[in-house]
C-alpha positions in Angstrom: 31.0 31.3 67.4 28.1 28.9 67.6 25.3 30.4 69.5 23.7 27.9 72.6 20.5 27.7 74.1 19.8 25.9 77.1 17.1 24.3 78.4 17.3 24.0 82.2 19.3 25.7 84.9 20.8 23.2 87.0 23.7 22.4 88.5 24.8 20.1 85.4 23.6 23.1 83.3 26.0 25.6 84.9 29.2 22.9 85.1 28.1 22.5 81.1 28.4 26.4 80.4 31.1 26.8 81.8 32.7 23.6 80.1 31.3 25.5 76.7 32.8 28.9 78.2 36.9 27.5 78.0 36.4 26.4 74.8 35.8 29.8 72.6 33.2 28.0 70.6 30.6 28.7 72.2 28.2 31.3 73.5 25.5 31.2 75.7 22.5 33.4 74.1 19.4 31.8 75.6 17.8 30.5 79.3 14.9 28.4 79.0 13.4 28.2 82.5 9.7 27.6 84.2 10.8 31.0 85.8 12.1 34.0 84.8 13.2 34.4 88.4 15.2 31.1 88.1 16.3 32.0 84.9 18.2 35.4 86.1 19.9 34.0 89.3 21.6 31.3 86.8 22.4 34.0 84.3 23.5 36.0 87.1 25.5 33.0 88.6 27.4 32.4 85.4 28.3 36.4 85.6 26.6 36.5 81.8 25.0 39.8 80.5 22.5 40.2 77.5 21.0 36.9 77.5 17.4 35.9 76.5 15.4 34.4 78.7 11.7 32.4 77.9 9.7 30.7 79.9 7.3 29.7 77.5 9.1 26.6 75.2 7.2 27.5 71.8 8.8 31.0 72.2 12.3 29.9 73.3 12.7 27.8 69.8 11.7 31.0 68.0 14.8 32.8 69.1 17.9 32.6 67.5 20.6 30.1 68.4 23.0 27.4 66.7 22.2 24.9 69.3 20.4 24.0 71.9 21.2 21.8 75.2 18.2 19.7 76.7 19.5 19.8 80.7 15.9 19.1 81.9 14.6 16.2 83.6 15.4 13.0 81.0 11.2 12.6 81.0 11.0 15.9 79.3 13.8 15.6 76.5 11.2 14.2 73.8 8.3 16.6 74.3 10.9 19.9 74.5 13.2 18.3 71.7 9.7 17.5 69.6 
């Protein structure tokens, strides 16, 4: 299973999971968000359990994960992929 971190809780971010989710590939192991707060009520939305959560970028690439998905506003992809 490839292990995915995401960047972003949206609504894109949650059709994306999900999408990920029916596949079998996949598995969502961390939640970048400006909140911890926001963070939880997406985990929680998706009905996930044991999942990381950072809200500090330089600390969310330190954890471990296959890949990551950059849902954030397009303005941000360079600095947070960089």
């Amino acid at each position: 299973m490839i292990s995915l971190g995401i960047i972003g809780t949206n609504w894109i971010t949650k059709q994306f999971v999900k999408a990920t989710d029916e596949t079998k590939a996949f598995g969502l192991t961390n939640v970048y968000s400006r909140t911890e707060q926001k963070a939880q009520e997406f985990i929680d939305d998706l009905g996930k359990r044991d999942i990381s959560i950072s809200t500090d970028l330089k600390k969310f690439f330190k954890e471990d994960f296959d890949t990551v998905y950059i849902a954030s506003p397009n303005a941000l992809h360079f600095i947070q992929a960089k």
